[in-house]
C-alpha positions as a Python dict, from the first residue, in 0.01 Angstrom:
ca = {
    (1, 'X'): (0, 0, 0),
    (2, 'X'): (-41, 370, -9),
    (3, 'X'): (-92, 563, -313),
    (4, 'X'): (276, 752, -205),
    (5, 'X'): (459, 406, -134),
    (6, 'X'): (309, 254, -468),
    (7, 'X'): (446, 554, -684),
    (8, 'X'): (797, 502, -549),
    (9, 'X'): (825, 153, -551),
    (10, 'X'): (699, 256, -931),
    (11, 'X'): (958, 475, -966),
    (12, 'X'): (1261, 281, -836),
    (13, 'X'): (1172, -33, -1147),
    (14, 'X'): (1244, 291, -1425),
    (15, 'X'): (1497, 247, -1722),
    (16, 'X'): (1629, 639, -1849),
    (17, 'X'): (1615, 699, -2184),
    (18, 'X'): (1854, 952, -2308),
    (19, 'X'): (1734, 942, -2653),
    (20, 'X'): (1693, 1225, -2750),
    (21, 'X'): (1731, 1348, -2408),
    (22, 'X'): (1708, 1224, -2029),
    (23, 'X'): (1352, 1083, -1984),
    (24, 'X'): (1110, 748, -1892),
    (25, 'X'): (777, 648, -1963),
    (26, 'X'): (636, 494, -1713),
    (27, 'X'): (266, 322, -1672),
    (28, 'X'): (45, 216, -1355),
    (29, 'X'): (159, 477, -1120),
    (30, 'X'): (-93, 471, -899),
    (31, 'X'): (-258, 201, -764),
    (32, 'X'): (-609, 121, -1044),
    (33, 'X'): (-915, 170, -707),
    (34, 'X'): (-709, 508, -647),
    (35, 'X'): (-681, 644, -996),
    (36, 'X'): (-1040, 540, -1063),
    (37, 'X'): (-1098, 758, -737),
    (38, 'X'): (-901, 1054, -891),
    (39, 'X'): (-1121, 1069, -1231),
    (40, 'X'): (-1380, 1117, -1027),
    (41, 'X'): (-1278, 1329, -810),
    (42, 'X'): (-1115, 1568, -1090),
    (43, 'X'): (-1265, 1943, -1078),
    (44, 'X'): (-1492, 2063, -1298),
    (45, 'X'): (-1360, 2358, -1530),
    (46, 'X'): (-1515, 2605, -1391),
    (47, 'X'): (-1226, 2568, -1086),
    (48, 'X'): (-1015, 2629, -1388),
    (49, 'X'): (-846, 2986, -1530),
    (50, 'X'): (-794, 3026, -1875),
    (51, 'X'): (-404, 3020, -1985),
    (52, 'X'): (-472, 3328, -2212),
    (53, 'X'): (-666, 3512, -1949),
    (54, 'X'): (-386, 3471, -1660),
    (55, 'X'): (-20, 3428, -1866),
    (56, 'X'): (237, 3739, -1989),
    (57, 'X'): (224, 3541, -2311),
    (58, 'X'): (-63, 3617, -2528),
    (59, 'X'): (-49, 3342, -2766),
    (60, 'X'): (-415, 3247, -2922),
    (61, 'X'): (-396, 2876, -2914),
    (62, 'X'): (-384, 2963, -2517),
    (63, 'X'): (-750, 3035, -2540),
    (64, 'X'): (-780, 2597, -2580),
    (65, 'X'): (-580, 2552, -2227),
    (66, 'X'): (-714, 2554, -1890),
    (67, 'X'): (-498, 2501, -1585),
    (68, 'X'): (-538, 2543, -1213),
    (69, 'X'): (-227, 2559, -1019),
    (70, 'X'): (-259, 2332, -670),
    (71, 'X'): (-145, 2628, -477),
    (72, 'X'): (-247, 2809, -123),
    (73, 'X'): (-595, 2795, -88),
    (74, 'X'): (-726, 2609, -417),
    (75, 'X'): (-878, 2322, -261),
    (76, 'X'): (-1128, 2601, -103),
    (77, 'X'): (-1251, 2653, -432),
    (78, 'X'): (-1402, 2308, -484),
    (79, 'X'): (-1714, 2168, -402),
    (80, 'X'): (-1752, 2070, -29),
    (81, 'X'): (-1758, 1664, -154),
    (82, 'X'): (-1414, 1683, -358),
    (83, 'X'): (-1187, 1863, -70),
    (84, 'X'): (-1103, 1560, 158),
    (85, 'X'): (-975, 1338, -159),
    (86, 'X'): (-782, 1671, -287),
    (87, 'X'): (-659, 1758, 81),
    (88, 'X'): (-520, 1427, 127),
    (89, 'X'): (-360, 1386, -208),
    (90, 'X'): (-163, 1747, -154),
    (91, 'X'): (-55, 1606, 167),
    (92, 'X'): (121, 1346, 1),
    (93, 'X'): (174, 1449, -340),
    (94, 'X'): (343, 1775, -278),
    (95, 'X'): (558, 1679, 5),
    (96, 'X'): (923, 1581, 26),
    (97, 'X'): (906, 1193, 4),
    (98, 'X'): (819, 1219, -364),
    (99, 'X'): (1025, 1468, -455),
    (100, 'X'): (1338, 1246, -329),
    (101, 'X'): (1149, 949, -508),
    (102, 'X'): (1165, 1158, -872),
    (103, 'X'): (1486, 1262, -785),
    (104, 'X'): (1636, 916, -742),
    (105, 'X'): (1488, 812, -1034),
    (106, 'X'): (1762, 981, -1256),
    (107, 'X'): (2023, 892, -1048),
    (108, 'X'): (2201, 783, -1307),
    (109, 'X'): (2236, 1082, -1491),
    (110, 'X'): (2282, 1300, -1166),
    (111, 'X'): (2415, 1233, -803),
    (112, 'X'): (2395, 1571, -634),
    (113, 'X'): (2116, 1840, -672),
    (114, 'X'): (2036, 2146, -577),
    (115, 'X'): (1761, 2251, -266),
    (116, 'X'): (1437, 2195, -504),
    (117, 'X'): (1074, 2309, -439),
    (118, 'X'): (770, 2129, -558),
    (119, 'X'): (498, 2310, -779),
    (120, 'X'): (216, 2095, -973),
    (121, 'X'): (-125, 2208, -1139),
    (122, 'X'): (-394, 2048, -1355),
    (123, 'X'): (-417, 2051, -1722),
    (124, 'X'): (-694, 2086, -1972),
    (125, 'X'): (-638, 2099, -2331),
    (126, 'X'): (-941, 2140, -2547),
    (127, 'X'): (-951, 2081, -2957),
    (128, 'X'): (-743, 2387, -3140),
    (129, 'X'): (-445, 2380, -2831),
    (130, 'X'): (-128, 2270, -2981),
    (131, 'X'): (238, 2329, -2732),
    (132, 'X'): (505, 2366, -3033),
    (133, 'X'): (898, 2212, -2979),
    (134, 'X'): (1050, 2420, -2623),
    (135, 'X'): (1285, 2324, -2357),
    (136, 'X'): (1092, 2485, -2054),
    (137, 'X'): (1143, 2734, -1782),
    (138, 'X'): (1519, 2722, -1710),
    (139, 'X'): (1423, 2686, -1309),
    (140, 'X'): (1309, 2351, -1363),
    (141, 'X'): (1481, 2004, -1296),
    (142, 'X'): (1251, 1756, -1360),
    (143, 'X'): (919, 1755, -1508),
    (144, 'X'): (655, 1486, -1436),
    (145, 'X'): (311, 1454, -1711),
    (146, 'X'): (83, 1231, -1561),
    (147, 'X'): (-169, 1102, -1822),
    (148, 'X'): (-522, 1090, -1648),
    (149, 'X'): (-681, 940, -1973),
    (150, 'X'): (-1036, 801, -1898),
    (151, 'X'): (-949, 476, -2142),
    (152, 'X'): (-707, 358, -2419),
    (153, 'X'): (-844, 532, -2726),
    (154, 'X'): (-640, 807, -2688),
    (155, 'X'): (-288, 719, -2701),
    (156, 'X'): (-206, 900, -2935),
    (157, 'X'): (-261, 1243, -2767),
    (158, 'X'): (68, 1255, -2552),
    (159, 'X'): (329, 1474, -2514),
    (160, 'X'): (583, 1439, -2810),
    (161, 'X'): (983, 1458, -2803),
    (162, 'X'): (1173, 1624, -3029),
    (163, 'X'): (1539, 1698, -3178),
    (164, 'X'): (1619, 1988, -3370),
    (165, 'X'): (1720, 1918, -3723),
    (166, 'X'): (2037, 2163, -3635),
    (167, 'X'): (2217, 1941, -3432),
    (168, 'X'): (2424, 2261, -3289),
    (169, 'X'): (2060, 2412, -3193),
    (170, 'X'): (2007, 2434, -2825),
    (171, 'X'): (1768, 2715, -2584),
    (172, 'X'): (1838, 2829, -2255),
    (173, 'X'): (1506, 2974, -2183),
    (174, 'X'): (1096, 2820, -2308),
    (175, 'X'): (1078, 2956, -2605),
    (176, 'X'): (824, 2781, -2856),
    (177, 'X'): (972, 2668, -3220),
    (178, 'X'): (812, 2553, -3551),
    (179, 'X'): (726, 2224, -3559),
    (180, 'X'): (894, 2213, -3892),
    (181, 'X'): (1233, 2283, -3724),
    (182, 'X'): (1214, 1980, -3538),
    (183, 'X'): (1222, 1586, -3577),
    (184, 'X'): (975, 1418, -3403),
    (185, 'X'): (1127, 1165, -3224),
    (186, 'X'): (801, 959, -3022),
    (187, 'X'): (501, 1029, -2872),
    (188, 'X'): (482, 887, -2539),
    (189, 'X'): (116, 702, -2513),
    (190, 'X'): (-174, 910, -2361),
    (191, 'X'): (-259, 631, -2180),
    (192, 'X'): (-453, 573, -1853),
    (193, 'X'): (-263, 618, -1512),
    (194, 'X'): (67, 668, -1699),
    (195, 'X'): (347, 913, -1721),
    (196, 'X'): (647, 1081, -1913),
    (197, 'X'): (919, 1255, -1671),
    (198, 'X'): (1205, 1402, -1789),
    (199, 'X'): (1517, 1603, -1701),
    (200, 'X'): (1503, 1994, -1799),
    (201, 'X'): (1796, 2102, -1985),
    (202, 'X'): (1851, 2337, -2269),
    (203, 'X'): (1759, 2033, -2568),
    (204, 'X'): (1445, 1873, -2349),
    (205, 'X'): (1247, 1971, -2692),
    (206, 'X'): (915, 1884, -2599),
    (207, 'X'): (568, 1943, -2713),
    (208, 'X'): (171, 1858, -2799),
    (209, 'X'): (79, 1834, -3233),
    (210, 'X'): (-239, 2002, -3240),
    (211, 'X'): (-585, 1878, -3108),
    (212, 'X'): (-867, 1854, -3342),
    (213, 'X'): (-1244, 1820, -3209),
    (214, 'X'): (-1185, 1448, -3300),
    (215, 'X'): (-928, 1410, -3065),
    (216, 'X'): (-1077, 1562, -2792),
    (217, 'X'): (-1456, 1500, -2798),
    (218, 'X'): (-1514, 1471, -2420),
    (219, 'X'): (-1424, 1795, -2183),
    (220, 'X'): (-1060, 1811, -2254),
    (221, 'X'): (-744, 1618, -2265),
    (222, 'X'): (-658, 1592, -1864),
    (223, 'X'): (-301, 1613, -1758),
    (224, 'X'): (-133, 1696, -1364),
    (225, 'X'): (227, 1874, -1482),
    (226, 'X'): (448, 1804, -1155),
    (227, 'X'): (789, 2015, -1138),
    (228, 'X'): (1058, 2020, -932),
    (229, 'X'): (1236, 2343, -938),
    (230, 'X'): (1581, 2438, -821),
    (231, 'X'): (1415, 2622, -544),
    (232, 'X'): (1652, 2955, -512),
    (233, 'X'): (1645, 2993, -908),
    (234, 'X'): (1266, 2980, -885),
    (235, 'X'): (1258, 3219, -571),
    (236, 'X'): (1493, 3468, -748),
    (237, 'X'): (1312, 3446, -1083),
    (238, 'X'): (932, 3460, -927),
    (239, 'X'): (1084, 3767, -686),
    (240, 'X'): (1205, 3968, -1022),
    (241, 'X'): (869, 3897, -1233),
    (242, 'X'): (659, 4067, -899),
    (243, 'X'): (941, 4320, -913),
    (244, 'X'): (870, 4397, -1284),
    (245, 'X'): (500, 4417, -1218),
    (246, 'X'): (504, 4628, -937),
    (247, 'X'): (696, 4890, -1183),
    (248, 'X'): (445, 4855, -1473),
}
């Protein structure tokens, strides 16, 4: 079975959620020789950019997040040894099969959606990074965290869900909020070759508490964030940004 037909078939056994918003949690996504491959395959962090370095949004916790996107042209950046793993898993991995896949797997909150393009990067948090309570990017549809934890020590590290103690409180755009505003309501497990996906919508609270050097002794907490945008929101709202750059 192929690491694409595994996922699906993984996909098709979810239960949603809807506490406190659409979501699953879902473990063994890949097949265990393949996500053993992955880990060591991963690139080192020197492939990397620096959140604070490359966002609009100078927060300082940003300094503790490193992130490359899986764009045009990254897999040129790696060592000569990791591109045929990376190559193939783009082919797969970004292409349309999956999308459908994730798609289908909240068919029962949604029947019809929009044209959607596919945009995924990897994730490394180091001690002193903390992602308060937001709803994300209003572009996005679906959001897929897939825990590459090296073991099970750890599962306390994922991504956290959260409802606003005004129940009236809602946010259209990805604003970060006190933590104090908010009611945690779980933590899905940092655990191995899992995931949390969820749909976007103005409540999908959703954040990280913060890392201490405990929590993250090794080279960082490794995550690959996998959205599915509605494609001519994106377009529209990535042609404005190089629009407002262009003028400043």
């Amino acid at each position: 079975m192929t690491p694409l037909s595994h996922l699906i078939d993984r996909l098709q056994t979810v239960t949603v959620d809807l506490d406190p918003f659409p979501h699953f949690y879902l473990e063994n996504i890949f097949p265990d020789n393949y996500y053993r491959e992955l880990l060591r395959n991963l690139p080192s962090t020197d492939v990397y950019d620096n959140l604070y370095e490359v966002t609009d949004l100078k927060l300082d916790h940003f300094r503790h997040r490193n992130q490359r996107d899986m764009d045009a042209g990254w897999i040129d950046l790696l060592p000569k040894d990791l591109q045929p793993f990376w190559t193939s898993f783009n082919d797969w991995f970004l292409g349309p099969d999956l999308a459908q896949g994730v798609l289908d797997s909240f068919h029962s909150q949604r029947s019809t959606w929009p044209e959607v393009s596919v945009e995924s990067q990897f994730i490394r948090h180091r001690a002193g990074y903390f992602l308060g309570p937001h709803s994300d990017l209003y572009t996005k549809l679906v959001v897929l965290l897939i825990y590459l934890a090296p073991d099970e020590n750890a599962e306390h590290l994922g991504t956290s869900l959260y409802r606003p103690k005004d129940p009236s409180f809602s946010c259209p755009d990805s604003k970060h909020y006190p933590f104090e505003d908010f009611i945690r309501v779980k933590t899905a497990p940092y655990k191995p070759n899992s995931m949390l996906a969820f749909m976007r919508s103005d409540i999908s609270f959703h954040g990280l508490e913060p890392l201490s050097d405990t929590d993250v002794a090794s080279e960082g907490r490794d995550v690959i964030q996998y959205v599915l945008h509605d494609k001519q929101m994106r377009e529209a709202q990535l042609s404005a940004r190089r629009a407002e750059r262009s003028t400043t």
